[in-house]
C-alpha positions in Angstrom: 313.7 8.4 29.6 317.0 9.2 31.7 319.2 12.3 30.9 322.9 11.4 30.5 324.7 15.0 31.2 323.7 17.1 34.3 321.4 20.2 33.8 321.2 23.7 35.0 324.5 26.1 34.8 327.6 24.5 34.5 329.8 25.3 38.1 333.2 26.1 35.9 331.6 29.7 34.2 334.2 31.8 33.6 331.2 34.4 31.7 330.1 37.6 33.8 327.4 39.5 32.4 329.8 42.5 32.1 331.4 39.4 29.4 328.4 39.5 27.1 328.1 41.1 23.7 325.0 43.9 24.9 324.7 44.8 20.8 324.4 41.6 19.9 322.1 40.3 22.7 319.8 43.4 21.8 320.0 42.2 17.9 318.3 38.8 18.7 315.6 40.0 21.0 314.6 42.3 18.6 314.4 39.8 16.1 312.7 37.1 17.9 310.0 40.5 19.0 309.3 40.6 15.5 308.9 37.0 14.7 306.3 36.6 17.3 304.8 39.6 16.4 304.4 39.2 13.0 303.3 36.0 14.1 300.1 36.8 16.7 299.4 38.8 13.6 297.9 36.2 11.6 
């Protein structure tokens, strides 16, 4: 198997983490928390 693109963060990131949407970061965490919870659950 040979990977055709380079890996790890690309050197041209113009992102900060003072660039992210914090609201929307929180959002999906909390989602994916309660998929995994809901799914040790069972």
């Amino acid at each position: 198997m040979t990977v055709a693109f380079a890996t790890g963060a690309p050197s041209a990131c113009t992102q900060t983490w003072a660039g992210f949407d914090w609201t929307l970061v929180y959002q999906h965490v909390h989602r994916l928390q309660m998929r995994i919870a809901k799914a040790v659950e069972q």
